[in-house]
N, C-alpha and C positions, 0 to 999 in steps of 0.2 A: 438464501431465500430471495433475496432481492435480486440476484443476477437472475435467477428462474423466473422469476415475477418479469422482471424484462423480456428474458428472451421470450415468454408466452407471450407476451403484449404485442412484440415483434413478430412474433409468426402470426399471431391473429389478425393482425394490420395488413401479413402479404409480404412480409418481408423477411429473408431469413437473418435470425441474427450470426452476429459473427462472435463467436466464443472461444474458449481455448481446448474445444473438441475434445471436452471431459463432463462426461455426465452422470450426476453425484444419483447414483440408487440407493436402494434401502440397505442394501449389505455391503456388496463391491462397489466402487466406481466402474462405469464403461466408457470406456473411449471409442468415439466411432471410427469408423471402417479407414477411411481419408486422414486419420491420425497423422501418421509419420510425411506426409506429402505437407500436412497445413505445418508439424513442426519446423521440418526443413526449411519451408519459407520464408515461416516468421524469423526462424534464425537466420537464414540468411539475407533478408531482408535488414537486419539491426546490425548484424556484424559486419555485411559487406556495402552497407549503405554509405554512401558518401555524402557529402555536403550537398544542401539543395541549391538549384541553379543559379537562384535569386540569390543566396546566401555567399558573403565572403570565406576564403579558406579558411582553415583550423590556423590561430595561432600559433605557428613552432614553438617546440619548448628549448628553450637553450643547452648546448650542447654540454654534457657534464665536464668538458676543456675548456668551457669560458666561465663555468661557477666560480673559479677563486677572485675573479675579478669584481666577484661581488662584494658589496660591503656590508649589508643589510645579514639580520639574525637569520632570516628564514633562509639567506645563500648561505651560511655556514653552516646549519645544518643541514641543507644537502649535500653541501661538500663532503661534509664527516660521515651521512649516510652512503654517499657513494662509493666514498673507501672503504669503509667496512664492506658493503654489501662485492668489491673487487676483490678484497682480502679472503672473505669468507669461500666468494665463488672460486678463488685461486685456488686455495689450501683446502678447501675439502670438497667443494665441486654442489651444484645444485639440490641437485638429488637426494645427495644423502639430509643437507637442510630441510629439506620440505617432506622426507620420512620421516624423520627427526622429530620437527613439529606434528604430524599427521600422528604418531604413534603415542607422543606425549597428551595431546590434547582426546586422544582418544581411551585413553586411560584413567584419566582425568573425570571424564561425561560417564565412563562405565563403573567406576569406582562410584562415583558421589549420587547416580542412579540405583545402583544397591544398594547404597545407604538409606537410600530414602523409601525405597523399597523394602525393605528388612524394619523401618519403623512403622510402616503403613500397618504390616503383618503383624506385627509386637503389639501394635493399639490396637487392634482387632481383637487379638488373643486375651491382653487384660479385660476390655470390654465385655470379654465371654463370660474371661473368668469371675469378672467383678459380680455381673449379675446372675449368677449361677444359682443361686437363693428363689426368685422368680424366677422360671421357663419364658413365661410369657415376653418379660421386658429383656431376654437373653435374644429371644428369636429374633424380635426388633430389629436390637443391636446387631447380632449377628446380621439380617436380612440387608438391612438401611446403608452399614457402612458401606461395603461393594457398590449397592446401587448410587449412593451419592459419587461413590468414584469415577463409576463408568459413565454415569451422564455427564459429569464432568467434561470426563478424558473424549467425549463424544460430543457434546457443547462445542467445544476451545477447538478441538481438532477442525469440525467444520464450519465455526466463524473463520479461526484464522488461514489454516491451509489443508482443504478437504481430499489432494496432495498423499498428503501423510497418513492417510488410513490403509490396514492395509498390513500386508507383511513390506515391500519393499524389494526383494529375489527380484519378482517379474519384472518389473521394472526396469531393473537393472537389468536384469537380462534383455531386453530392449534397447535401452539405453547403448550397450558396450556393442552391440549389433549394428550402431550407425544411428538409430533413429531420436530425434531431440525431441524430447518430451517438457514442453514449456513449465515452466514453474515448478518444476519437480526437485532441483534442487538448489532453492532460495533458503536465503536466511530464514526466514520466517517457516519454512517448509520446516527447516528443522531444529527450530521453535517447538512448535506445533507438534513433529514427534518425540523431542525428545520429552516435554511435560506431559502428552496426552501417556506416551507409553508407560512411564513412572506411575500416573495412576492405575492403568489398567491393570499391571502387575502388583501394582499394591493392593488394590480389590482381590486378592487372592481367586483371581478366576482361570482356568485353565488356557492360560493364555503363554506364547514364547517369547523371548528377547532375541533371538539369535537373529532374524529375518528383519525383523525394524533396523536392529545395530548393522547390518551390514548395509541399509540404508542411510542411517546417519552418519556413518564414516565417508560415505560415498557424497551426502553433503559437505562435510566436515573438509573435504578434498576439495570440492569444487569452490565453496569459499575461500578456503589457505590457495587456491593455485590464481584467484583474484585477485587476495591481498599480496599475493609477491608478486604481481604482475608490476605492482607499483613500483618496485626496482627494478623492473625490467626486466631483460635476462629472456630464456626459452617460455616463460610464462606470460608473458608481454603479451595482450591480445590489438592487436594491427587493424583498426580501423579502417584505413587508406590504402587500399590494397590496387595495385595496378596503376596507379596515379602518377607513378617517377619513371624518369626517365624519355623522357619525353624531350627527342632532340628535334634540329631542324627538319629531320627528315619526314616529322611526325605527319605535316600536312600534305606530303608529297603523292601517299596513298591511301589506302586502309590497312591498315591497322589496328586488330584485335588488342582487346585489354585482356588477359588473361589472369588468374586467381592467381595470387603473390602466393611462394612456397611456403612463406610464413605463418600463412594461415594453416596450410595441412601439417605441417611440423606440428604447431600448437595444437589443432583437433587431435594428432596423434597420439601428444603428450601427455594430454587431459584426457585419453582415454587409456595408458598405461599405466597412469596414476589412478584413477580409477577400478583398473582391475587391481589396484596394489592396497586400494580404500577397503574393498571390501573383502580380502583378505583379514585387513587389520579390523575389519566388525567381527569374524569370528574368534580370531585369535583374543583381542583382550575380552570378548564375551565368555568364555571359557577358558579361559588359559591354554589353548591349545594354539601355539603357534605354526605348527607342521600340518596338524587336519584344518584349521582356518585358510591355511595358502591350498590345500589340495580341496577340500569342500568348497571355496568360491571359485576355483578354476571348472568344476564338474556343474554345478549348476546357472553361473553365466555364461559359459565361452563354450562355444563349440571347439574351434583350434585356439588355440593358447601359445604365443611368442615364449618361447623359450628365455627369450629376454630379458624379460618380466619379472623371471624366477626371484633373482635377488630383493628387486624392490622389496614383494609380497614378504618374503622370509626376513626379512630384516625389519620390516614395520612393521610385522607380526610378531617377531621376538621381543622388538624393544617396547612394543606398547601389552602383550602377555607380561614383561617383565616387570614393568613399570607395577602396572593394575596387583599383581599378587604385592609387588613390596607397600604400597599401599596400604593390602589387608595387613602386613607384617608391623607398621607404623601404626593401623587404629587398632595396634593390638586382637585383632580378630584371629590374629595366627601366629606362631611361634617362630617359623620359617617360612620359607618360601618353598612351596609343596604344592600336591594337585588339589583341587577343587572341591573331590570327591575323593577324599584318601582309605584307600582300602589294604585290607592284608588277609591275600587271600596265601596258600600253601602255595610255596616254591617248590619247593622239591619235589613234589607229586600234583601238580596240580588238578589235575583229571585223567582219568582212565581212557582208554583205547574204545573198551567197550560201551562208555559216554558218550562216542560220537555220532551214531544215531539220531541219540536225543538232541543233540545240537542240530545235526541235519533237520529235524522234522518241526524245530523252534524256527529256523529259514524258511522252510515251505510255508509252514503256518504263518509267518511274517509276512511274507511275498503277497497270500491272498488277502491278511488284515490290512496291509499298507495300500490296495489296488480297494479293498471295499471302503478303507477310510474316505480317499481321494474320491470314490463315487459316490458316499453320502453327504461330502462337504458340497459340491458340483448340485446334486440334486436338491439339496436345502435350498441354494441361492434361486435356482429354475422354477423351481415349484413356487416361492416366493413373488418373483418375477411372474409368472404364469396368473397369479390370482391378483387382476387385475384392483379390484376393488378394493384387499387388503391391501394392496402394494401403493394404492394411492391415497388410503386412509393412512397408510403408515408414514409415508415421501412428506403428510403436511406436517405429522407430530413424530416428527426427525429422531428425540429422546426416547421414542416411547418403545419403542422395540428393545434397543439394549436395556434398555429399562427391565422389561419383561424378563427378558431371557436369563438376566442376571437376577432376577428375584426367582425366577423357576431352579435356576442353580443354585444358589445360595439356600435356597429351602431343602432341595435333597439335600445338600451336606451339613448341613444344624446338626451339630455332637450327638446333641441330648437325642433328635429324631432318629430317622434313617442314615442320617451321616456316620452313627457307629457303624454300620455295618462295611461303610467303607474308607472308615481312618481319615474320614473328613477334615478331624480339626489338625491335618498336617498339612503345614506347605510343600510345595516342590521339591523344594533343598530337602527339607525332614524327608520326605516320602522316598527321595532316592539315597540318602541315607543308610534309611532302613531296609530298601528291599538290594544295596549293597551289602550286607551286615556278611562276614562270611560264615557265620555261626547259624545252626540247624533250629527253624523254631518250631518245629514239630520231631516229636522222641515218643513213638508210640501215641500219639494223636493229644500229647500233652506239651502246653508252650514253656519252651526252656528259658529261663536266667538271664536274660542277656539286659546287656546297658547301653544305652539310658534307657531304665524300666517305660518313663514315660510315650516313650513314640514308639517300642516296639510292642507293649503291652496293647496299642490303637487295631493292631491288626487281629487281636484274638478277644472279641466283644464277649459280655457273659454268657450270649446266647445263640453264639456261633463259633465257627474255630474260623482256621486260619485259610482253609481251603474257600470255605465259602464268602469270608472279606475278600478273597484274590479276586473271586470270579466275581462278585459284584462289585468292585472297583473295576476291571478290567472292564466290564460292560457299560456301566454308567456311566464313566469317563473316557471310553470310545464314540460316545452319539454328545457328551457333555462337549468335549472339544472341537469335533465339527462345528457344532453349535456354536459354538463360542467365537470360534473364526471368522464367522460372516457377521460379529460387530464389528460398525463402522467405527472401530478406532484403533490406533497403532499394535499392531498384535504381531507373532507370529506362530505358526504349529510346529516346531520343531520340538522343542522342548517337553509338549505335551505328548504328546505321540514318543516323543524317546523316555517320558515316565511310563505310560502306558505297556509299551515294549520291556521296561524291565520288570514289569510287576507280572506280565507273562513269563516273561522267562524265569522271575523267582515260582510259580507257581508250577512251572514245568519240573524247576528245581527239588522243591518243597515237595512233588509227585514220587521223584526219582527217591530221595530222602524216604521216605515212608515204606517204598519198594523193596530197598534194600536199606534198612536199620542198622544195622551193622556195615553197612557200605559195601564195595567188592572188591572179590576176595582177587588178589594177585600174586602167583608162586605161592609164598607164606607171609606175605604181608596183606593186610587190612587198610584199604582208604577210604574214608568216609565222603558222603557226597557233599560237593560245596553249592548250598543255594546259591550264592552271591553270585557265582560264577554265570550262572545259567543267566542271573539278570543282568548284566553285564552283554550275555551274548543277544537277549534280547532288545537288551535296549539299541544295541545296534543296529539287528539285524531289521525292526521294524522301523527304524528312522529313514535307514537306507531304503527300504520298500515305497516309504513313501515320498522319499525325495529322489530317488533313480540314480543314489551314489553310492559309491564302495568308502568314500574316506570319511564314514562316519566311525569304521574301525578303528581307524587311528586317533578320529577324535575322543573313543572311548578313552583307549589307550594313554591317551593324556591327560581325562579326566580324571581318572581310576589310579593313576602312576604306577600301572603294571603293566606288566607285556604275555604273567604269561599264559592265558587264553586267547593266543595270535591266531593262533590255528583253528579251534572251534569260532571263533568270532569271523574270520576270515571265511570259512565254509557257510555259514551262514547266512552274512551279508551278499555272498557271490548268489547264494539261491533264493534268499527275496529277491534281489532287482532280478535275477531270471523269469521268476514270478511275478512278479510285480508289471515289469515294462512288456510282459505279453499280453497283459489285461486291462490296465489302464497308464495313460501319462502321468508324469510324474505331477507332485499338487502346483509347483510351481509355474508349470505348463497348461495346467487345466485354471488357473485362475490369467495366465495370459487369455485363454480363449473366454475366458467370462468375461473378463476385461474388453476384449475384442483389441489385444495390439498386437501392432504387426507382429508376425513370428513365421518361422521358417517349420515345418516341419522333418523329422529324419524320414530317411528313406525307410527303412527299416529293415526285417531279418525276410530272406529267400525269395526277393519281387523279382525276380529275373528278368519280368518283361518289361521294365523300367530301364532296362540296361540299352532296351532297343527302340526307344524314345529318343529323339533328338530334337531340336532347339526349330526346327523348322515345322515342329509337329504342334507345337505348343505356342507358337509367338504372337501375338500383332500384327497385324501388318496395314492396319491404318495407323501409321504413325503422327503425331503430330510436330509439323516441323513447319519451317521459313526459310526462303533462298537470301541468300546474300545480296541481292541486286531487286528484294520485294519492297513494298511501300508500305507509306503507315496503314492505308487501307488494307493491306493483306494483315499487316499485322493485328488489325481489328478482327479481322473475321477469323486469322487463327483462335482468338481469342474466344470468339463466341461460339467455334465448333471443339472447345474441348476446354477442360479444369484440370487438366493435368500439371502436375510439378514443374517439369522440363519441357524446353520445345528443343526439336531438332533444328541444327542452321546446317542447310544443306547450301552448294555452292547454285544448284541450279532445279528448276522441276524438273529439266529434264535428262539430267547427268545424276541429278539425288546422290552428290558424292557429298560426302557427311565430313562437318568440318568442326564441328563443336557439338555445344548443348548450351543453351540458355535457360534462366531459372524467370519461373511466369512473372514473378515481381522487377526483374528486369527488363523486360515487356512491357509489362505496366506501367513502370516509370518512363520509358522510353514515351508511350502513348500518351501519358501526363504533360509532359515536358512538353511537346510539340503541340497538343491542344493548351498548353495551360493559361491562364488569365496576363502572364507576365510577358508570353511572347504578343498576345493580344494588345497588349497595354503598350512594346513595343512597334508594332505597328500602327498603333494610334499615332503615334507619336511621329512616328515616320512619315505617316498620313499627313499630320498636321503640320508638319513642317513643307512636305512639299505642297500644301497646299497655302501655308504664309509665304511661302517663295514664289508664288504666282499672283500676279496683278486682281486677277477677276476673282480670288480666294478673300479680296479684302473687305469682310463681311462684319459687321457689329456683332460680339459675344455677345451669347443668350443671356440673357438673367442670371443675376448672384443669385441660385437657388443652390439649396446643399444636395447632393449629388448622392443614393445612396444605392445599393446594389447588394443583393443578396450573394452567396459563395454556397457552394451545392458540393460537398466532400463525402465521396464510397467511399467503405470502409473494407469491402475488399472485390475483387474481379467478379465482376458478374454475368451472367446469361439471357439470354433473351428471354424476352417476355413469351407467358404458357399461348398458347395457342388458340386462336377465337376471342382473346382478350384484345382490346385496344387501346394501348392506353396515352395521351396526349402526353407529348414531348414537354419539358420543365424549360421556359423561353428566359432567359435573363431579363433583366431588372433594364426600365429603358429609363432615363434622364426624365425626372419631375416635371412635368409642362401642365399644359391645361388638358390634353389628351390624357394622358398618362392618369391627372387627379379626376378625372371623369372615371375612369377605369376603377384605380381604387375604392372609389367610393362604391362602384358597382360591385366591386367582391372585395372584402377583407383580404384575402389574400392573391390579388390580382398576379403585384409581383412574384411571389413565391413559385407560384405556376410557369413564371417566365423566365428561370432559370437554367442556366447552364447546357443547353441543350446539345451541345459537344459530350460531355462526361455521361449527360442521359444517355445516350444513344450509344456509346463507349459501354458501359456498365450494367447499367439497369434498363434501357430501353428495349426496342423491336431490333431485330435484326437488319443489316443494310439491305439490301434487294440480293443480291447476288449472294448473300447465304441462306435470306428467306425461302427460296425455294429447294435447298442442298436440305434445310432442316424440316422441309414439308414433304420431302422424297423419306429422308431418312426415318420420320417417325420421333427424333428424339427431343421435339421442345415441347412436350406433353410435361404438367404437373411442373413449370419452373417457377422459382418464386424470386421474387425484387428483392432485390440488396437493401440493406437499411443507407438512406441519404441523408445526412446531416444537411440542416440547413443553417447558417448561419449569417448573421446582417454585419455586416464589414461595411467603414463609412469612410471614404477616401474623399479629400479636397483636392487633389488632383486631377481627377478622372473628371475629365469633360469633355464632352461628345460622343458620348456611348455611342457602338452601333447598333443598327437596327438588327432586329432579326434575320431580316435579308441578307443584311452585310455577312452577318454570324454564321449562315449557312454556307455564302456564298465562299468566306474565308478560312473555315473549315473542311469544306471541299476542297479548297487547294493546297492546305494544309494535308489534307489524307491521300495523296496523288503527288508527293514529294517522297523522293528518295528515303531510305532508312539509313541512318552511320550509324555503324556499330561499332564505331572507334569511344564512344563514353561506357560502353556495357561491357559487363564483367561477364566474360565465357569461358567455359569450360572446354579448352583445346583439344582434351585428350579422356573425352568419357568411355563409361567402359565397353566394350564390344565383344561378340562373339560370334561366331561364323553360324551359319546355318545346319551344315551338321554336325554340330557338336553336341554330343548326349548328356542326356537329362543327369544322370551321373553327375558329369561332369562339371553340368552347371551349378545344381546343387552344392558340389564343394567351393566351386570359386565364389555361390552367392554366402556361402557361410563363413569360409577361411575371410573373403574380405569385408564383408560386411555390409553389400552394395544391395540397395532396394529396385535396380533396372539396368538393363544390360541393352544397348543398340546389336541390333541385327545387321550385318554387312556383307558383301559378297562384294570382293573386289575392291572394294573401299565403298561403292553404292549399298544406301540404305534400303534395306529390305523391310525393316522387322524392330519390333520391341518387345522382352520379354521385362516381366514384372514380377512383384514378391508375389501378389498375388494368382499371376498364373503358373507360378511354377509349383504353389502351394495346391493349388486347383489339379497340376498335373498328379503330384506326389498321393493328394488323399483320393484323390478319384480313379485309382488306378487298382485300386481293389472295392467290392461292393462290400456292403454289408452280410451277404451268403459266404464272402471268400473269395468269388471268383474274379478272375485276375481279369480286368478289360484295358484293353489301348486306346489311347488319344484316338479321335475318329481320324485325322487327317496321317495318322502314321500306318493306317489301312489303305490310303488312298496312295500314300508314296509306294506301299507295296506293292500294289496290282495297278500302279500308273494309270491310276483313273481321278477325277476328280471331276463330280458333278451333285453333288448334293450340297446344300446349304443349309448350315449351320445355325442353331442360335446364339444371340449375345451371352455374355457372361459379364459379370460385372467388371471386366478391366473393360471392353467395352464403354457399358457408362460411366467408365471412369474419364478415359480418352474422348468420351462423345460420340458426336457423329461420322459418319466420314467426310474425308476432308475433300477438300476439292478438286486438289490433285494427288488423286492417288495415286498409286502406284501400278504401278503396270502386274498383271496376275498370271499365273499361268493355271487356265482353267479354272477351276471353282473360285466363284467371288466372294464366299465368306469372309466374314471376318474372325470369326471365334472357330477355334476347337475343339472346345471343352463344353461336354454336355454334363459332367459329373457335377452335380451341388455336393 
């Protein structure tokens, strides 16, 4: 609340704040559109930051061959940690340690999370049952406990990390795509989920574990790959990248710094490990170790490294195995068994002439899993859309979950309406019993079965069993949507895979009634098995709504049977046929609510996709710097675009492409050459050459204390909006009698007369010679000032400030000095593609690698930029809303070698800005965009 309270205060002042480009709403978080560009930077700005100018080198740490010569305690044990940590890495190698650990501590958080989960559910249930005597003080209890949980679990979540709401999937599937999403997986991150989700499952609300847990292992990883950084090794994160090596020859030329390997090994590593994290969220969440490794390959990864394989399977085994022996130690289990242990008939298990009904429980799946995913989507919009509730609700944060879980909790009260749909069962019980392989209709009468108490829930006095199915099935299809879009650690997997099998026992339960005596085969009689059909349902609608096939096998593992492989397998294959023709999968549709980056698939029979190519769809205002430009170019690149990357081209007029620089090393570069220290430098140099001359030998001004204010953006900014004018921030001039005249006249005389280097850099007017490039082009309409910290720094050194004059005058010669780019860290070798290479094409190289921008090149000359988001732009806009197929306009134009219409912008556009000033040479039409499809 107080970060909003800021940034409102900040944008009402004129100034945009600077955030971490997450914006907490009533249901979802949304991330704005600039996301993955602002992650990148921040990250690459911390990781590949090096010492500041002013500042001495890192202390070295002593090399682990001179530790023995230590004598002190803290040297022997590093000694003895080093050995160990050379012994362990010898004899069993990295990897398998940091599974090892990953799988254990993951068993660990999932075991002792059910536990406290299973007591939340037991103190609810006695609470029912205690006051069973009064109605009244039963509804209470029943109502109250859930709500004090969720508010809880919705409280804690968003003081401590607003992060952790949420399933977790998306995310991750972002995350493993390349893009750094800040604070997502901190200690505290998962903190925050793993106590908010413990409550929300406790609150017995139709909420899942599967989707958090594969978020918390996925932290669980990224802290363990931290804490072994500390021994060093392949998890070592490298600070000082590009810094070595550096012989005589270093000042002979230029000489590029380029990104030490070590860093992209580690980025690599930590993203292997990562898709190996959240294998192991499913696998000890279910004891499924085989559908965990294949269910997190299908909903984060597009292509999947073969490589990879073992990790997942091995961290997934040993932390599945761990978590069941566990339940076998708190005596919860006898052995080590599935989850969900069923027994259904081997030797006949279903009939030939059953597989119909299996087929038509797929169909039916396909279209309930495509309406769930569109009811969940619409709740959040419609929410979002009514403006008024959505900002009465944004101030009183509790009060929504609050509501929705007292509206839930009230359907399901025993004593009420809740009989009618088996309410006072948990999840566990509820699948349970619609596993049971026993028939609980025999002539429209409930049969015998055990434990009388949970299956007796399904047949009320005053209903049978047909009509609990269908009013559970309904209630708890629109209950779970619902319940999803509280803002606190949740998932829908779970609930949707109860939902699913309480259809498929009622399709069951149908077939049963049908045929009473079962059907007939040769001369034998097999009777039908409900359980079966829930089984195949709960599959087949999990699959529907997550857009996977390995929820079969997750059954398979749940259930410890195999053998309805075949009806379960037909099934699942025919919901996601259904399913992914109608709607994306949920995980995908909460990306787009989210708004993170994401790639879309091409999808089934776009043929005219195939005849798109990379010249039809790209940029071609690129934003770039020649090698031989000045700090003033590199200003005004600055202020004609907020893109991630600048191109370093060798020349404007060769534009042969030699790198990529990242905007924060730009900035720094801009810093360093304006900054207060080379100032402070040339005072000095000043003053010396001027005590080294005769006529210089002048009496010091007065002991007066000397004080100057410091003026620090907080990140790159743009010119001021247009018709605005607003007076440059002039430094702080040396205390005289002028100067005290001055303050007296304004409170904040000096404040005003700060820094006007950094102004003019950041938040000021643009220089001359791009103020008019930005009054052709249209695009410094609506820009807002950067927030400026001011601060009062009091130096006894500083004496003889310069005057304003000076400050201009030396600043001018400061921005008409060459550029080195022998201190900046560049990217030698970014990624490229040719001009015609098809949209195909690029689609799979932007997905197999996971790259958010590709350079355009013809010959080694830079033509072109394509982006995630114009390739996204080409992919959805290539079919209309009617169906009919349309082409990029400029892939018309290469056809009938014409080009004379102009385009409008699209948002890579205002992403890139304006154009630049050296553009690029065109052939015929000067547009810059191709893309008319929103």
């Amino acid at each position: 609340m107080a970060a909003s309270a800021a940034a409102a205060a900040a944008t009402e002042d004129g100034m945009e704040p600077r955030a971490l480009q997450y914006e907490q709403t009533l249901m979802y978080g949304r991330y704005t559109q600039d996301l993955g560009a602002f992650a990148k930077e921040e990250a690459a700005r911390i990781r590949l930051g090096g010492p500041e100018p002013w500042k001495g080198p890192p202390s070295p740490r002593a090399p682990p061959e001179l530790l023995e010569y230590g004598q002190s305690r803290c040297a022997r044990c590093r000694i003895c940690t080093v050995h160990c940590h050379k012994f362990l890495v010898s004899r069993v190698g990295e990897d398998w340690i940091f599974l090892v650990l990953l799988g254990l501590l993951m068993a660990l958080v999932s075991w002792a999370m059910d536990y406290a989960i299973a007591a939340c559910l037991q103190a609810q249930q006695w609470m029912s049952r205690g006051l069973n005597t009064n109605i009244l003080l039963q509804y209470l209890a029943w109502v109250t406990y859930p709500v004090v949980l969720i508010t809880f679990s919705a409280g804690f979540t968003q003081i401590l990390a607003p992060q952790a709401v949420g399933s977790g999937i998306p995310e991750m599937k972002t995350i493993l795509r390349g893009v750094v999403l800040k604070e997502y997986l901190t200690l505290k991150t998962f903190v925050a989920k793993v106590i908010g989700l413990t409550c929300a499952l406790g609150s017995g609300m139709p909420l899942g574990k599967e989707g958090p847990f594969v978020h918390i292992a996925s932290m669980c990883a990224a802290l363990l790959s931290k804490f072994l950084s500390l021994f060093g090794g392949i998890y070592e994160v490298r600070g000082t990248l590009g810094g070595e090596g550096r012989g005589d020859g270093w000042a002979a030329g230029l000489t590029l710094t380029c990104l030490s390997p070590h860093s992209r090994q580690n980025e690599s590593r930590n993203t292997e490990m990562l898709a190996a994290a959240c294998a192991v969220g499913v696998g000890c969440c279910f004891a499924a170790p085989i559908g965990g490794v294949l269910f997190s390959i299908e909903v984060t990864s597009t292509f999947f490294a073969v490589r990879n394989y073992w990790r997942g399977f091995f961290a997934a085994t040993f932390s599945a195995f761990i978590f069941r022996v566990l339940a076998v130690w708190n005596r919860d289990e006898e052995t080590i068994t599935a989850l969900f242990k069923t027994r259904f008939r081997l030797d006949f298990p279903f009939d030939l002439q059953e597989l119909p009904a299996f087929a038509v429980i797929g169909i039916a799946s396909g279209f309930g899993g495509a309406l769930f995913v569109y009811l969940n989507r619409k709740i959040v919009q419609v929410m979002r859309k009514q403006k008024t509730i959505n900002r009465f609700l944004m101030k009183k944060r509790l009060l929504f979950p609050a509501l929705v879980t007292l509206l839930i909790s009230t359907l399901t009260f025993p004593p009420g309406f809740g009989q009618f749909m088996a309410g006072q069962l948990s999840q566990k019980e509820t699948l349970v019993t619609l596993f049971d392989n026993r028939t609980w209709v025999r002539q429209g009468l409930m049969e015998e079965v055990e434990p009388p108490g949970t299956s007796q829930a399904w047949s009320p006095p005053r209903a049978n069993v047909f009509l609990t199915l269908v009013i559970f099935i309904l209630m708890k299809f629109w209950m779970s949507a619902l319940a999803t879009t509280i803002p606190v650690p949740c998932g829908a997997f779970m609930p949707v895979f109860v939902i699913g099998a309480a259809f498929g026992r009622l399709v069951g339960e149908s077939m049963a009634a049908w045929f009473p005596d079962g059907i007939h085969t040769d001369s034998s009689t097999y009777r039908i098995v409900p359980g079966g059909y829930a089984v195949v349902g709960a599959a087949a609608l999990a699959g529907a709504v997550t857009h996977t096939v390995s929820t079969a096998v997750i059954v398979f593992e749940l259930t410890g049977q195999i053998a309805h492989i075949l009806p379960v397998m037909i099934a699942v294959i025919l919901a996601n046929a259904v399913a992914q023709s109608l709607q994306p999968s949920l995980y995908d549709s909460i990306i787009r609510i989210k708004k993170l980056p994401y790639l879309p698939e091409l999808g089934w029979g776009r043929h005219q996709q195939y005849r798109v190519r990379v010249e039809d769809i790209m940029v071609r205002d690129v934003p770039h710097v020649a090698l031989s430009c000045t700090f003033r170019d590199l200003r005004l690149a600055l202020h004609r675009t907020k893109g991630r990357m600048l191109a370093l081209v060798e020349s404007p007029e060769s534009m042969i492409l030699l790198g990529s620089i990242e905007r924060s090393q730009v900035v720094a570069l801009l810093g360093a050459q304006l900054s207060p220290a080379r100032r402070r430098q040339y005072m000095q140099e000043r003053r010396a050459a001027q005590t080294s001359s005769p006529s210089d030998q002048e009496s010091p001004p007065g002991p007066e204390t000397s004080v100057r204010f410091q003026v620090n953006t907080e990140d790159p900014g743009f010119p001021a909006a247009r018709g605005e004018t607003h007076k440059p921030l002039k430094p702080a001039l040396k205390r005289g009698s002028s100067s005290t005249t001055n303050l007296k006249e304004s409170p904040t005389g000096n404040v005003e007369q700060a820094g006007i280097a950094l102004r003019s850099l950041f938040c000021g007017s643009p220089p001359p010679e791009a103020a008019s490039e930005l009054e052709k082009s249209g695009k410094c309409d609506k820009r807002k000032l950067k927030r400026v910290r001011i601060s009062l720094a009091s130096d006894s050194d500083l004496e003889g400030e310069m005057t304003p004059e000076e400050i201009l005058e030396w600043e001018e010669q400061q921005l008409d000095e060459p550029v080195n780019f022998s201190d900046c860290k560049i990217d030698p070798a970014p990624f490229q593609l040719v001009e015609r290479t098809s949209l195909h094409k690029t689609h799979t190289i932007f997905s197999l690698l996971g790259v958010d921008h590709a350079y355009v090149t013809s010959i080694g000359r830079l033509i072109g930029i394509v982006t995630l988001k114009e390739l996204r732009k080409a992919i959805e806009g290539s079919v209309t809303a009617q169906g009919v197929k349309v082409r990029p306009p400029l892939a018309s134009f290469r056809d009938s070698a014409t080009s004379s219409s102009d385009t409008e912008t699209t948002e890579v556009h205002a992403l890139w800005g304006p154009r630049s000033r050296h553009g690029l040479p065109r052939e015929g039409s000067p547009s810059d965009s191709d893309d008319k499809c929103q």
